[in-house]
C-alpha positions in Angstrom: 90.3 65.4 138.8 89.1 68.1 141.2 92.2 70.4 141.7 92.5 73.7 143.8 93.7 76.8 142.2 96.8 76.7 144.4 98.0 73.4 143.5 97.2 74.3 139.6 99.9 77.5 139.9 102.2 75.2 142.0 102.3 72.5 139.4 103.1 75.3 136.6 105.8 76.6 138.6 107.4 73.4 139.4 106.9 72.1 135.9 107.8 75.1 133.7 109.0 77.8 136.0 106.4 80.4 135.5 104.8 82.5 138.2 101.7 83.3 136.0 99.1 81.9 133.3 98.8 83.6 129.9 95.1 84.0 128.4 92.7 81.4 128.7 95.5 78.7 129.5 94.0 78.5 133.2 90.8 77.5 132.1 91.6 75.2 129.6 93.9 73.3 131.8 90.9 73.2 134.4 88.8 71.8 132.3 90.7 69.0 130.9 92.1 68.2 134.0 87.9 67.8 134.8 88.1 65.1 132.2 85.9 67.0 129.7 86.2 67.6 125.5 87.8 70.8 125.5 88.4 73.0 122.3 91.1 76.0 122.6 91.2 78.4 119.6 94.4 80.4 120.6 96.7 82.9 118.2 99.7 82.0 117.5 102.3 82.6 120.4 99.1 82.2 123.1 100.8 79.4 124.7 98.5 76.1 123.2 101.2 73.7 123.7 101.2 74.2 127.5 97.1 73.5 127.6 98.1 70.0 127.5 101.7 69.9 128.7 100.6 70.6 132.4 97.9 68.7 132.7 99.9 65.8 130.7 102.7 65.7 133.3 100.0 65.8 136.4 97.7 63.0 135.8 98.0 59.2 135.3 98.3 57.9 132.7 99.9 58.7 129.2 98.4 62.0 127.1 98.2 61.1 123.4 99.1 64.2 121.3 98.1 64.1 117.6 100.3 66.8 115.1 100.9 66.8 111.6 104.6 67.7 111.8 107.4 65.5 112.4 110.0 68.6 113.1 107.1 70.0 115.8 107.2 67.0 117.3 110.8 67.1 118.0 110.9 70.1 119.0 108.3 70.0 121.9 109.7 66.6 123.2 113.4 68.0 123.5 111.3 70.6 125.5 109.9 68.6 127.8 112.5 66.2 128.2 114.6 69.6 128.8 112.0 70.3 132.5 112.6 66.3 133.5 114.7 63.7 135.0 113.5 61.3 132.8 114.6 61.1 129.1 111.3 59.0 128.4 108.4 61.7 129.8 107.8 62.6 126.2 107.9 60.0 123.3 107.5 60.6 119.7 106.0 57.6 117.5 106.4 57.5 113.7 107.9 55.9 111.0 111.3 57.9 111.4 112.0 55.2 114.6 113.6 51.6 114.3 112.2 48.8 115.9 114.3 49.2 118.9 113.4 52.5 119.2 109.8 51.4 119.4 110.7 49.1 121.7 111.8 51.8 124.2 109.3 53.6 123.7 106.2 51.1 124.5 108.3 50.1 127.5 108.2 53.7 128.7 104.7 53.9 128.1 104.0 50.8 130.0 106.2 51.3 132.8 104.4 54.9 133.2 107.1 56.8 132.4 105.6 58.5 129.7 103.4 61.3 130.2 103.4 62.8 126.9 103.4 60.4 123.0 103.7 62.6 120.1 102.5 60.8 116.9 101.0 61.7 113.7 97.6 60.5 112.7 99.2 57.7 110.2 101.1 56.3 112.5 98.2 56.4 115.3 95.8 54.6 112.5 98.4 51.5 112.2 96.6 48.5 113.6 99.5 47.2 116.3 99.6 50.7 117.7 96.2 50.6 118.4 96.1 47.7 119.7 99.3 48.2 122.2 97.4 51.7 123.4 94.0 49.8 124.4 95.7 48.3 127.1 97.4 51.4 128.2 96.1 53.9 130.5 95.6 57.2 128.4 94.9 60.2 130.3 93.3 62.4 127.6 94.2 63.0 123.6 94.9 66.2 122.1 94.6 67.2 118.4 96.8 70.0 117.7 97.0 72.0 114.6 92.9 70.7 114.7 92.3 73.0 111.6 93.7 70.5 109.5 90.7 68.1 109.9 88.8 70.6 108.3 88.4 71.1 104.2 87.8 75.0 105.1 90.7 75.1 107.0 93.8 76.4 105.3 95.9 73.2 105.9 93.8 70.3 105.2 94.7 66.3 105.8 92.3 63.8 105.0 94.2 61.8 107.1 93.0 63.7 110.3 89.1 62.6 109.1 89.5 59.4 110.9 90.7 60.8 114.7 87.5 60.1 115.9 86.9 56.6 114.5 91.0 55.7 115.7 90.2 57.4 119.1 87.0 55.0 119.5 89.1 52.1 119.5 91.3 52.9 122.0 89.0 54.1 124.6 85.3 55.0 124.3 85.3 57.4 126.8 88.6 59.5 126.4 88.8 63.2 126.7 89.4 65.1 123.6 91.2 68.7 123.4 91.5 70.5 120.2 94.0 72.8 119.0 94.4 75.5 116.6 95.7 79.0 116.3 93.0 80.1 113.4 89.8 78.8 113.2 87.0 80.9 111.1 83.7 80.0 112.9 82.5 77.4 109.7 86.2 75.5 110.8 85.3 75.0 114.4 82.3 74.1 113.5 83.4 71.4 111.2 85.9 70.1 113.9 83.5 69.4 116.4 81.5 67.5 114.0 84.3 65.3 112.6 85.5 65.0 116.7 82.4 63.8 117.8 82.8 66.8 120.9 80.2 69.0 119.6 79.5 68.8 123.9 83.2 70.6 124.2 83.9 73.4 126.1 85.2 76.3 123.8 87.3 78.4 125.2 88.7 81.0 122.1 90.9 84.0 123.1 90.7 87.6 120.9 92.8 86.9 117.4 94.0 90.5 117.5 97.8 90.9 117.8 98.3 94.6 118.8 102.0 94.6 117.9 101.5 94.2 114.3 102.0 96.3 111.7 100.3 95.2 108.4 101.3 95.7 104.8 100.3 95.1 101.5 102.1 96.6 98.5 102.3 96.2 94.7 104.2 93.2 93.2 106.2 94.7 90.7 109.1 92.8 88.2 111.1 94.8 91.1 109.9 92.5 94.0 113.6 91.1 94.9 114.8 94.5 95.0 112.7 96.0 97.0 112.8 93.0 99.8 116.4 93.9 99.4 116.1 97.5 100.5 113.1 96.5 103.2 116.0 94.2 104.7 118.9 96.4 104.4 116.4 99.0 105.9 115.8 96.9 109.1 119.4 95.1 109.4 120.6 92.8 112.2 116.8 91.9 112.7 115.1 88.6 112.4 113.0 87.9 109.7 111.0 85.2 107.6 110.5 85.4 103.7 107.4 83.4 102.2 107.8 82.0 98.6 105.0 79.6 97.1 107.8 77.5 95.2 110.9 75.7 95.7 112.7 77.2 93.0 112.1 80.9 94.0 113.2 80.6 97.6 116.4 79.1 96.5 116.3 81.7 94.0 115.6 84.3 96.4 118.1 83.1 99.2 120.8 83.0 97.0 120.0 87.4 95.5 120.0 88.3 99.4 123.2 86.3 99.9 125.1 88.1 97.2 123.6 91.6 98.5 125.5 90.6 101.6 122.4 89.4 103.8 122.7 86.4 105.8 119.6 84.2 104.6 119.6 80.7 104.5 116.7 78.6 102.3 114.4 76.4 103.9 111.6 73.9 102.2 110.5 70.0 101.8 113.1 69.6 99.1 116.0 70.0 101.0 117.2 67.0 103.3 116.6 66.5 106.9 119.9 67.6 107.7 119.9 70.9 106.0 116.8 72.1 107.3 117.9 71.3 110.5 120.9 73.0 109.9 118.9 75.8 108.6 116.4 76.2 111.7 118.8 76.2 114.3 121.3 78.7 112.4 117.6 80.4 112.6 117.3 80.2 116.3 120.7 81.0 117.3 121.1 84.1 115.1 123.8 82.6 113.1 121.7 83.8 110.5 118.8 86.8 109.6 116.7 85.8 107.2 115.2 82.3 106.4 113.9 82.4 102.4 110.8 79.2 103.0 107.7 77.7 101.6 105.2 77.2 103.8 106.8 74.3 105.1 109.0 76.1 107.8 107.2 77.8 110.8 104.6 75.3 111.9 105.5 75.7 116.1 108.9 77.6 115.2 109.0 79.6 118.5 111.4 81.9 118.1 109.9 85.4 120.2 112.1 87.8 118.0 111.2 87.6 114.7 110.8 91.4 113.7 109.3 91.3 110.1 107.3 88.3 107.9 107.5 89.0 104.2 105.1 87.6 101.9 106.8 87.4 98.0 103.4 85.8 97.1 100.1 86.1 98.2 99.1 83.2 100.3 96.0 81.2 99.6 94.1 81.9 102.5 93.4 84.4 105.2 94.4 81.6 107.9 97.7 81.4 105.8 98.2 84.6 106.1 97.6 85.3 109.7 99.3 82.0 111.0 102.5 82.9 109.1 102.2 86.8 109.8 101.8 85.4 113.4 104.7 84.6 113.5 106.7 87.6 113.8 106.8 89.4 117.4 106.0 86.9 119.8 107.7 88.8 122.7 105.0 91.6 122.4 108.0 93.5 120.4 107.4 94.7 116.4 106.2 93.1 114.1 106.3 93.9 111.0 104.2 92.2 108.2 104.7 93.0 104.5 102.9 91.0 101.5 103.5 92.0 98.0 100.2 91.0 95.7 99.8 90.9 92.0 96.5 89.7 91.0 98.4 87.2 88.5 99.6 85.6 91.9 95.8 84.9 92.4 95.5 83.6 88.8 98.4 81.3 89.6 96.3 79.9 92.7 92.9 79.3 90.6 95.0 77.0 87.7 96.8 75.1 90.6 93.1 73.9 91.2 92.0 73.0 88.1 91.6 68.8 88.2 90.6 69.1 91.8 87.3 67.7 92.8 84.4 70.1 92.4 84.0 71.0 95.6 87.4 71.6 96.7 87.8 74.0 93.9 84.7 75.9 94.7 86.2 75.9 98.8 89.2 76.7 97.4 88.2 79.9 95.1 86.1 81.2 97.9 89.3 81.1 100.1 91.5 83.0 97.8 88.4 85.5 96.8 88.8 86.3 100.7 92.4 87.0 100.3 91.8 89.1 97.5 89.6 91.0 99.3 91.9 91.5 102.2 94.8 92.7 99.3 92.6 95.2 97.9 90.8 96.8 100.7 90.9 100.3 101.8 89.5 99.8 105.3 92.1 98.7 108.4 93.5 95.4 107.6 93.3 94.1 111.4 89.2 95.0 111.5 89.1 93.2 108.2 91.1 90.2 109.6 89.3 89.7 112.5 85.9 90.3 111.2 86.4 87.2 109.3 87.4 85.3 112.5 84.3 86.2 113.7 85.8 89.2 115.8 84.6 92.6 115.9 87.3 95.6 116.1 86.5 98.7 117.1 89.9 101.7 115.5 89.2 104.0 117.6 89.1 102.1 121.1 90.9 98.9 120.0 94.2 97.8 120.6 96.8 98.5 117.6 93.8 100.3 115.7 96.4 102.4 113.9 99.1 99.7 112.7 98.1 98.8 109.0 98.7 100.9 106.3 95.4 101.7 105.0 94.3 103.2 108.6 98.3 105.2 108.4 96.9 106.6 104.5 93.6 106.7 104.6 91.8 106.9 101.3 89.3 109.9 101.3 85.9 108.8 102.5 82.4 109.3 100.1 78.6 109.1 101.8 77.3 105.9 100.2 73.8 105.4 102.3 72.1 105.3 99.2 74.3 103.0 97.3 74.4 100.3 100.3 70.1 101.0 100.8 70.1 100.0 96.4 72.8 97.1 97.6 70.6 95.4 100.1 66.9 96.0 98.3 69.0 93.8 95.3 70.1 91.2 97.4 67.1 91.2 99.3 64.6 91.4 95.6 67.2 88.9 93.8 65.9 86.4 97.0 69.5 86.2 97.9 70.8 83.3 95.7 73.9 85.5 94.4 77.5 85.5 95.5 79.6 89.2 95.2 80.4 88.7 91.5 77.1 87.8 90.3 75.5 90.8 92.5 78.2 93.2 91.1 77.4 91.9 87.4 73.4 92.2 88.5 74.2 96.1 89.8 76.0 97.5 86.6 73.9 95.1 84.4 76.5 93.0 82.9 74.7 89.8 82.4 76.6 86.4 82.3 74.7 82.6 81.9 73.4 82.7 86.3 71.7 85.6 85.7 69.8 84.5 82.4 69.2 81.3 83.8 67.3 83.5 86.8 65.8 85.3 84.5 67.3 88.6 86.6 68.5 90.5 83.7 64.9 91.3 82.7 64.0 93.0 86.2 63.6 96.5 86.3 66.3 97.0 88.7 68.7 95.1 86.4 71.6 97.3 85.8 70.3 100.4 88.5 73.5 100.6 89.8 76.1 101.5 86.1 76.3 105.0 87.4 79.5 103.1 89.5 82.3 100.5 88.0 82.7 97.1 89.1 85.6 98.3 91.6 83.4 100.5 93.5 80.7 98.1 94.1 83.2 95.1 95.3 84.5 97.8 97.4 81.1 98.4 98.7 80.2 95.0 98.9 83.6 94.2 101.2 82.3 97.1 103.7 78.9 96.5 103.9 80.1 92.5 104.9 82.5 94.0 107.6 79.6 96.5 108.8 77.4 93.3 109.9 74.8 94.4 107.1 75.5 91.1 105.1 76.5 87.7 105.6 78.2 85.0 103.6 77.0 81.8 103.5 79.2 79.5 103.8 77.2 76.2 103.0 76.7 77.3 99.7 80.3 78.5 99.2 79.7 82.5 99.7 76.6 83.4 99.1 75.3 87.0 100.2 72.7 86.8 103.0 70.8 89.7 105.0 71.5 90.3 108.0 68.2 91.5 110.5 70.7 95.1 110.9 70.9 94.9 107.0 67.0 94.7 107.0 66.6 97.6 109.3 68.7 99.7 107.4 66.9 98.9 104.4 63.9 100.3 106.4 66.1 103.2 108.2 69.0 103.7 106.3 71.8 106.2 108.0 74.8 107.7 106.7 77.5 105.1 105.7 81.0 106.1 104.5 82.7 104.3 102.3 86.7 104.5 101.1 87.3 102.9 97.6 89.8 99.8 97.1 92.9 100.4 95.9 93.6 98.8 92.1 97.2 97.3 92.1 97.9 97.9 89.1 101.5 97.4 88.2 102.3 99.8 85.4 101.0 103.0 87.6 102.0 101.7 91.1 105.2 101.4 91.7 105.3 102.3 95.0 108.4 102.2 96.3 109.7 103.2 99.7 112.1 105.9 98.8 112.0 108.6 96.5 115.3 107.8 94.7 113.1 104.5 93.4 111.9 106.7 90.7 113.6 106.4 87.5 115.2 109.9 86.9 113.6 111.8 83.9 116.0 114.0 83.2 118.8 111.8 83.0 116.3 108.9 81.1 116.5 111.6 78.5 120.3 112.1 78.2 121.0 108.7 77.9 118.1 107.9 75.0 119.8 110.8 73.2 124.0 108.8 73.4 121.9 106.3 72.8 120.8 107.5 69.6 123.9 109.4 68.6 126.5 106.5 69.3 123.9 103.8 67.4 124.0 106.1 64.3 127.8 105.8 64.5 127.8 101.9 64.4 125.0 102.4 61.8 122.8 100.0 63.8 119.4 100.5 65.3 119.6 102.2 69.0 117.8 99.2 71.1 120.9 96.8 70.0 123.2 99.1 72.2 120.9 98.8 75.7 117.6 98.2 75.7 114.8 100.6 77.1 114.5 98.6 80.4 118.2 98.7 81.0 117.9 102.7 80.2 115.3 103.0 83.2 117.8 100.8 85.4 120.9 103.2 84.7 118.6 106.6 85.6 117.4 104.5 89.0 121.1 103.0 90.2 123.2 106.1 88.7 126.3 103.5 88.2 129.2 105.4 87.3 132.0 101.9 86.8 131.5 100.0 83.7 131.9 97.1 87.0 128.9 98.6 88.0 126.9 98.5 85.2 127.1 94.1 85.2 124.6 94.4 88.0 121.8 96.6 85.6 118.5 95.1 83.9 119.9 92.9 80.9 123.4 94.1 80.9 125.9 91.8 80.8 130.2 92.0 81.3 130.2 91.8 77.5 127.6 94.5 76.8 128.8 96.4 79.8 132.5 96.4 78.1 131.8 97.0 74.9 129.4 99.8 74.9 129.1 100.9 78.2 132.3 103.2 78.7 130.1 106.2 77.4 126.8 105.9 79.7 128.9 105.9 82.5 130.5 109.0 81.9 127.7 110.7 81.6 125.9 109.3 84.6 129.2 110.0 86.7 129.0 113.6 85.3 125.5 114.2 85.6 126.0 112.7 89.3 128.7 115.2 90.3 126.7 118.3 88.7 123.5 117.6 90.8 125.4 116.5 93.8 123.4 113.3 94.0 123.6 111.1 96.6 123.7 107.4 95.1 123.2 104.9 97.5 126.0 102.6 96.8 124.5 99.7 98.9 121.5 99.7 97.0 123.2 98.8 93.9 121.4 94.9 93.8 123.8 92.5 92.9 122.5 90.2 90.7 122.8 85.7 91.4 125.0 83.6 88.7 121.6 82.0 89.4 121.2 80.8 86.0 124.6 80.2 85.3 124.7 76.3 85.2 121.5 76.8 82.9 123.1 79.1 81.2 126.2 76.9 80.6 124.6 73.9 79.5 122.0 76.6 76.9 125.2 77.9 75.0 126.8 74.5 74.9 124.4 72.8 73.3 123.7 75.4 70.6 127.5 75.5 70.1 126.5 71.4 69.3 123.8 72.7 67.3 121.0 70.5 68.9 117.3 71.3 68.2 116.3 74.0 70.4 113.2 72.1 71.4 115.3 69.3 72.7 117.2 71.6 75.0 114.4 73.2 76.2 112.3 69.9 77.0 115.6 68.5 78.7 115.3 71.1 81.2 111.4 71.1 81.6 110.9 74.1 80.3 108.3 75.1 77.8 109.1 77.2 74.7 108.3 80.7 75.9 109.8 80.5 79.2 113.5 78.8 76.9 112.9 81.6 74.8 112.9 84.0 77.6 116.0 82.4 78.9 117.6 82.7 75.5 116.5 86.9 75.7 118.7 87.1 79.2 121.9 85.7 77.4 121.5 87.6 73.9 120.7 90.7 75.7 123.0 90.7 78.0 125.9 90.5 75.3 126.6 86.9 75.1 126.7 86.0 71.2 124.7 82.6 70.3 124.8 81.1 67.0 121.2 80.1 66.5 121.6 79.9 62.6 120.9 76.8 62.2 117.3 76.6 63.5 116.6 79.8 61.9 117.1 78.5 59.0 114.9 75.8 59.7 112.2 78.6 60.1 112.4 81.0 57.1 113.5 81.0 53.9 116.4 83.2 52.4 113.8 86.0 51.7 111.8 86.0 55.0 115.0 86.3 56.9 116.3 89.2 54.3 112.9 91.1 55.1 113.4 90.8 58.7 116.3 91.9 58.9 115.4 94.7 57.2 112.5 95.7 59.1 114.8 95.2 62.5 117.4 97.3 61.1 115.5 100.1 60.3 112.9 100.0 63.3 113.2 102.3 66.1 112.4 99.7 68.4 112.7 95.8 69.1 109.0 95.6 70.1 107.4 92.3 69.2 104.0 93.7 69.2 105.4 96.5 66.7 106.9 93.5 64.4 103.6 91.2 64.5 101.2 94.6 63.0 104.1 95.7 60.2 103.9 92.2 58.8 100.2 91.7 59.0 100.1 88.7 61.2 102.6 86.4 59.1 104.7 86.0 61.2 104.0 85.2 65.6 105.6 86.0 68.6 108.1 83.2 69.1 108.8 83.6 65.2 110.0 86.9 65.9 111.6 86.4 68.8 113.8 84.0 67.5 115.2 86.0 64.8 115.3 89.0 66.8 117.8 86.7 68.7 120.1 86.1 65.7 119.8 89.8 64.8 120.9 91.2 67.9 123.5 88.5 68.2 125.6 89.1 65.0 125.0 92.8 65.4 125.6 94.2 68.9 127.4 90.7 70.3 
């Protein structure tokens, strides 16, 4: 269909009422109104939906468009039918519709009423809908979301395998256009393959979004609070909140409700009803914050969403940058904040375990990329689109300065000699290694690869030990993002030379390097305001009343508070024993019954150094647990096996255990005699006892050395329960 540029800008005014094309969306829509396999890689917010929304509504026929969301669906058909006169220009076809409903819709189709079907790729396999849609005119089929027929893409369907096979049998010769929004080069790749269209036109626009600020911090046991001061920090703004489980974005939602946030929890476990409750509250502000697993977002177009949070790490770049995508869409801020813990990553890797072989290995390389991206010191956006297959240049680039590493830069060391050592390894090693194995080849650490290469008895085995393991990862990450080295993707990461990494082998020149950054809990809290550091001075005075009032009751000082709820006081300076409820492990009945002291002298020491507290940072804690908590004490009070109760609720020993510690701790007496004395005799529980009276501390670790190993952790645990219940409950 030969179309002038004049009728093309006419249609999209009459259509949608714009004036002007965005991007590449001219281009594209020219060339699948020319009848030929297109391919659009777009960012998020680049306008992909109206690539085949135009030229949909101005052909014959009716446009087949292939998503993998039901909710997406809906929501681009309301548009539509929103710019027309006729309820039945757009259609959607699943399994959600009753057989009237599919009635209407072939009707529609047939009567040429329907420019646009919406269907998901099992419905579009089902035999009697391929067979009603051979005898239909079908102006062209688009595969949205295309990413997902790929096993390298971050959301993959098997289902979407078979488009090409399904599409034969309608037509022979219909025009295919894929979509996606992030597409590393091995993914498009893949999807031209599996569409048969390896003929398409590409058309893929820049994956830099200038307006985004990017930020990766340390995942401490603080997490919740901090999200809660980041919130509070930007109220009355839009924002999203990723959580990899169900449990912890109800979890979640529920702490910023209490601390007076309007958040609302959104994933696959909830009904239809709620979520779509939940979205819309979304997109008419009746709420701020949506808490949601991955499930929420997919074609969510709401322009002003000002910050994405990331509680956990996702588990791929493309993850990351299609959710991070989605905040600023209107060109405003955007503000992108991911907390990582590498035990996040450890998580991932056992979710994988029982996977086929190969999916793990795609699936490890993927998150290895994300761990790279956590831990680097160079920008975050250069990073990000270097693995799109992008190059960014700081200096000259758009939004070259929003990421924290390039707002702190790390101090920079000369490494030309290190990378010329790097690439004669790769290169002498006949590049067969992926990072690890080079890293382990570089500091001489020698694992069963590199004995079975026979490496470790080289002479350059081990040249590099004068540096740690961190440095040369480090080193490794740059060198990739310099265009010195490649990764091969076909054999899941291996390092390649590049021809510039061979010339600088022959010529090297300087190259500066910056180190990673090590997240390391214990030394990182890095919190945004100074008053998130506990207090010394005051840590002090309380350890001391701790001490002087646990001599009093003749008991040992952790039964009064424990250390952690001592660090809490000397952060959160509460001065009402009220207050004191919301600190670490301190319940109303701890709170009442030993806490009129502390805050006295937190109150005092607050007036004397005129500290400002800030009031609304006090984190109120969820009754989260409290129907778990309920049933836990009931049943002991029935004195049923503690196994039993634990397996009841799913849980496993340690994590019950845990739950126990919370209640105990927090001041709440539990009679757990009778499974103790299922444990130890008369004389085991007199010596521990002992020993926990006289100890300075509660420390399990402490407890395991003093009694050589005869006793292990959950042993101890257990009567450290019924210690501290009968003698600070």
């Amino acid at each position: 269909m030969s179309i002038s540029t004049k009728e093309l800008h006419a249609a999209l005014k009459t259509f949608f009422g714009f004036d002007q094309f965005k991007g590449l969306q001219e281009q594209v829509i020219v060339s699948v109104l020319e009848k030929k396999h297109t391919f659009a890689i777009m960012p998020t917010g680049g306008g992909k939906s109206l690539c085949y929304q135009l030229p949909a509504l101005m052909q014959e026929g009716t446009a087949i468009v292939v998503s993998p969301l039901i909710a997406l669906m809906k929501n681009q058909v309301d548009a539509i039918r929103g710019i027309s006169n006729y309820e039945g220009i757009a259609h959607v076809l699943n399994s959600s519709l009753n057989k009237t409903e599919i009635k209407q819709v072939k009707s529609d189709i047939e009567s040429g009423i329907t420019k646009l079907l919406y269907v998901a790729p099992e419905s579009l396999s089902k035999l009697e809908n391929i067979e009603f849609l051979k005898s239909q005119t079908v102006s062209f089929m688009a595969v949205d979301e295309a990413h997902c027929i790929s096993e390298w893409g971050h959301d993959f369907r098997p289902e979407y395998r078979n488009l090409k096979h399904i599409i034969t049998q309608i037509g022979d010769d219909i025009p295919i256009i894929g979509l996606t929004a992030t597409a590393t080069p091995k993914v498009q790749e893949d999807i031209l393959k599996n569409l048969g269209t390896t003929d398409s036109q590409t058309f893929k626009a820049s994956f830099n979004r200038p307006n985004l600020f990017y930020e990766i911090l340390p995942k401490t046991d603080q997490v919740d609070n901090d999200i809660i001061r980041f919130v509070k920090q930007n109220e009355g703004k839009s924002g999203i909140i990723y959580c990899l489980s169900r449990k912890r974005v109800e979890g979640l939602s529920q702490i910023l409700q209490v601390n007076g946030i309007k958040a609302v929890p959104y994933h696959a476990g909830l009904d239809a009803k709620t979520r779509s409750k939940h979205q819309d509250m979304f997109l008419m502000e009746d709420t701020d914050v949506v808490v949601a697993t991955i499930a929420f977002g997919m074609g969510i177009d709401k322009p002003d969403v000002r910050f994405v949070i990331h509680h956990d790490i996702p588990k791929s770049i493309e993850s990351y940058y299609q959710e991070t995508g989605r905040a600023g869409r209107d060109g405003g801020e955007g503000h992108c904040l991911a907390y990582y813990a590498y035990k996040d990553i450890e998580k991932l890797e056992k979710f994988m375990s029982g996977k086929p072989v190969a999916e793990q290995e795609i699936g490890f390389a993927l998150l290895q990329e994300v761990v790279a991206m956590a831990e680097t010191s160079m920008s975050r956006r250069k990073f990000i689109l270097h693995y799109f297959g992008e190059s960014f240049d700081n200096e000259t680039g758009e939004g070259g300065d929003m990421d924290d590493n390039v707002r702190n830069p790390k101090p920079q060391t000369e490494a030309m000699e290190e990378v010329k050592l790097l690439l004669q390894i790769v290169s002498n090693t006949h590049e067969k290694y992926k990072s690890k194995d080079l890293v382990n080849v570089m500091i001489g650490q020698e694992n069963a690869l590199i004995k079975s290469h026979r490496t470790n008895e080289l002479p350059f085995f081990g040249k590099g030990s004068n540096h740690d393991v961190i440095y040369w990862m480090a080193l490794v990450r740059q060198v990739l993002v310099a265009g010195y080295l490649r990764k091969d993707i076909e054999t899941y990461g291996v390092l390649k030379l590049t021809p510039t990494g061979r010339e600088f082998i022959e010529h090297p020149k300087s190259f500066m390097m910056t180190e990673d950054h090590t997240y390391n809990v214990q030394t990182n809290r890095n919190y945004n305001n100074a008053s998130d550091i506990v207090d010394a001075t005051l840590m002090r005075m309380l350890k001391d009343l701790r001490k002087s009032n646990a001599k009093k009751l003749g008991v040992p000082p952790f039964v009064i508070f424990q250390d952690p709820s001592l660090e809490d006081m000397a952060l959160k300076y509460p001065i009402t024993v009220e207050e004191l409820y919301n600190i670490h492990g301190v319940g109303e009945g701890k709170a009442k019954r030993y806490g009129k002291d502390f805050v006295a002298i937190i109150k005092r020491y607050v007036d004397e150094n005129e500290i400002e507290r800030m009031e609304d940072m006090i984190i109120k804690s969820t009754g989260l647990n409290s129907s778990l908590k309920l049933y836990i004490i009931q049943n002991i009070d029935r004195k049923l096996p503690l196994d039993d109760i634990s397996s009841a609720k799913g849980m496993d020993m340690a994590d019950f255990i845990r739950e126990l510690e919370a209640i105990v701790f927090s001041g709440t007496k539990l009679n757990i005699n009778y499974w103790i004395d299922e444990l130890f005799d008369e004389d085991q529980q007199e010596e521990i006892h002992e020993y926990f009276m006289e100890s300075e501390t509660d420390d399990i670790e402490s407890a395991i050395e003093e009694f050589d190993g005869e006793y292990d952790d959950q042993e101890l645990r257990l009567y450290r329960l019924k210690f501290i219940s009968e003698v600070a409950n």
